[in-house]
C-alpha positions in Angstrom: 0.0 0.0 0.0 2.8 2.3 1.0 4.8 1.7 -1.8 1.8 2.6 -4.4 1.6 5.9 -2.7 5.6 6.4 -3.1 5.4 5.7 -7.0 3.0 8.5 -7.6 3.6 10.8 -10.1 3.2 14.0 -7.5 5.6 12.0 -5.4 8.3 11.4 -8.0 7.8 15.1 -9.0 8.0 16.9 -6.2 11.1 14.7 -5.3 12.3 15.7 -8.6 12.0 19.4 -8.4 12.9 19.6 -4.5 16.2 17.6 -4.8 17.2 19.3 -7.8 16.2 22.7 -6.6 18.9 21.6 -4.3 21.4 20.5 -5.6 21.1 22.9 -8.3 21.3 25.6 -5.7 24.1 24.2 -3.9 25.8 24.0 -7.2 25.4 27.9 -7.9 26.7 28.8 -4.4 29.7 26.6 -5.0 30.5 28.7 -8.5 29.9 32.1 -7.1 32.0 31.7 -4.0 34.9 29.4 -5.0 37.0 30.6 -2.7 35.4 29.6 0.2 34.3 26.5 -1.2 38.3 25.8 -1.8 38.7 26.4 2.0 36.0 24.2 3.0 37.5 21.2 0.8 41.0 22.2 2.4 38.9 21.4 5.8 37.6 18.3 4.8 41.3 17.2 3.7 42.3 17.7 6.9 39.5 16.3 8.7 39.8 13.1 7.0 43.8 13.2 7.2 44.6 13.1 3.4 47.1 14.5 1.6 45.4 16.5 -1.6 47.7 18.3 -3.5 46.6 21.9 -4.7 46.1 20.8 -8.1 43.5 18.5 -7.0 42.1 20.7 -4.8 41.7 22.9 -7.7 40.1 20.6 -9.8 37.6 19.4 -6.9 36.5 22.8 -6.6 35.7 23.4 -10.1 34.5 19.9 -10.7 31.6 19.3 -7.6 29.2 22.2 -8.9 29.2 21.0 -12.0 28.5 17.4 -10.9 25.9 18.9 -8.9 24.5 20.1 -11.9 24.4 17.2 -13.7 22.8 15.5 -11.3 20.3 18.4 -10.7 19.3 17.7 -14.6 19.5 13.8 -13.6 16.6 14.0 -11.1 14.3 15.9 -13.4 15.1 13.4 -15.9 14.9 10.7 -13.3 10.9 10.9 -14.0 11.2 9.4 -17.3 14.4 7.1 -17.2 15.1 6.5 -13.1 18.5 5.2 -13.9 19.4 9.3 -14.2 18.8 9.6 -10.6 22.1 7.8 -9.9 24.2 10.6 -9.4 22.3 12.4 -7.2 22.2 9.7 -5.3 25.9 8.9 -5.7 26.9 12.7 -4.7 24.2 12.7 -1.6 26.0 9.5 -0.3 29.4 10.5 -0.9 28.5 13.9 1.0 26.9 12.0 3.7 30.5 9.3 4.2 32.8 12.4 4.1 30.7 14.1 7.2 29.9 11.0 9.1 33.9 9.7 8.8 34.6 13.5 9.8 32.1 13.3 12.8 33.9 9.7 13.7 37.3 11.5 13.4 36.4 14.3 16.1 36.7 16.9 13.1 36.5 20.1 14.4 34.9 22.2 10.9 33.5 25.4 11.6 31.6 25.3 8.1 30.6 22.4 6.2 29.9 23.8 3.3 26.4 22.9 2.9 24.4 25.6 4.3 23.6 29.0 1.8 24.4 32.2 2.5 26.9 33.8 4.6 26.3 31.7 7.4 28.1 29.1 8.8 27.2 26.0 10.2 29.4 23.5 11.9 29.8 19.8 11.0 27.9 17.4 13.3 26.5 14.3 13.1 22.9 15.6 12.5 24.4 16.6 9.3 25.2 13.1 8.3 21.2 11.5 9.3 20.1 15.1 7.2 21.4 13.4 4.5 21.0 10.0 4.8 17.4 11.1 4.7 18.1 12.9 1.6 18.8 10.0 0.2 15.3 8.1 0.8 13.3 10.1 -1.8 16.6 10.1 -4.8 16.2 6.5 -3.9 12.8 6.3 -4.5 13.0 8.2 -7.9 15.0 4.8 -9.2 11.8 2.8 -9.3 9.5 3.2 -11.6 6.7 6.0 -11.1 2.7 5.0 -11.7 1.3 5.8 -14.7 -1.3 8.1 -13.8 -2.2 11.4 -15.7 -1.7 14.3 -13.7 -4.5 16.4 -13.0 -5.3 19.9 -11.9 -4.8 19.3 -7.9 -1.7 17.7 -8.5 -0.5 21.4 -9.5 -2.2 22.9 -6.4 -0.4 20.3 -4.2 2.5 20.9 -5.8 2.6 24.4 -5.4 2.1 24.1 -1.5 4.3 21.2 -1.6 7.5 22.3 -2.8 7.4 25.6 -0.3 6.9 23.7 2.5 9.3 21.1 2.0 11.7 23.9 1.5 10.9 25.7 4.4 11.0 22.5 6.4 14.8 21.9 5.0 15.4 25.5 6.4 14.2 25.0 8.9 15.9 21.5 10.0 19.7 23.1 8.9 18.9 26.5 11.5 17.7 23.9 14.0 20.8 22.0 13.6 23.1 25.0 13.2 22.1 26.0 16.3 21.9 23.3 18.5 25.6 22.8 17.4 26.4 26.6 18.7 24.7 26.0 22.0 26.7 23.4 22.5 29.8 25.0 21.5 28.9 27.9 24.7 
């Protein structure tokens, strides 16, 4: 029963548009600040104890937005050929390993890079189960969707859909940012 509801068309597509909103998003703030998205990877580096040579820093920092991209353009095309959803869902888990081996580590980041804006928010393991969920609904694009026709509500739950989801994702990083400053006082 559940899964007939998660195969919707609505679901898929606001899944779709959400995600990619994202990631799409994300992708933008890496290109216009690639500066301090350099200094976040240099973070990460050390976090996880590596040794990554400038050049591949370089190329990391120029390369993530645009996979972000792609990926962003994979979900939307995720509703006609799931497969596409794949890097979304490779990116989202390979986001979610670097924080949670970071966490393990003790890492102390003051900005994870995944929060828009000017603000900051530190790495914690609330980040890692953030997107672990995130992974749940790119999952769920990979199966097939119903084949339904779409009808006029659909739209109106789509519009008050997407708005809230996004104000709920807000909502969860500000909640999480600042539960990790209170602890930090």
């Amino acid at each position: 029963m559940t899964a007939t509801y998660l195969q919707d068309p609505v679901v898929h597509l606001s899944s779709a548009l959400g995600l990619g909103l994202l990631l799409g998003a994300a992708a933008l703030h890496k290109l216009q600040d690639g500066q301090s998205f350099a200094r976040v990877l240099d973070d990460y580096r050390t976090a996880l104890g590596l040794v990554l040579p400038r050049w591949l820093r370089s190329v990391l920092a120029r390369l993530l937005p645009w996979l972000e991209m792609i990926a962003a353009t994979g979900l939307l095309v995720s509703l006609w050929m799931p497969w596409a959803a794949l890097g979304a869902a490779i990116l989202i888990g390979l986001y979610a390993v670097v924080l949670a081996i970071s966490v393990a580590r003790g890492a102390v980041i003051e900005d994870c890079g995944c929060n828009f804006g000017g603000n900051h928010q530190a790495l914690s393991g609330a980040l890692v189960w953030r997107n672990v969920l995130l992974l749940l609904p790119v999952l769920n694009l990979m199966a097939p969707m119903q084949d339904r026709p779409l009808v006029w509500f659909d739209a109106v739950t789509l519009g008050f859909l997407l708005p809230s989801v996004a104000a709920l994702y807000i909502l969860t990083n500000l909640l999480i940012s600042n539960r990790v400053s209170l602890r930090a006082l």
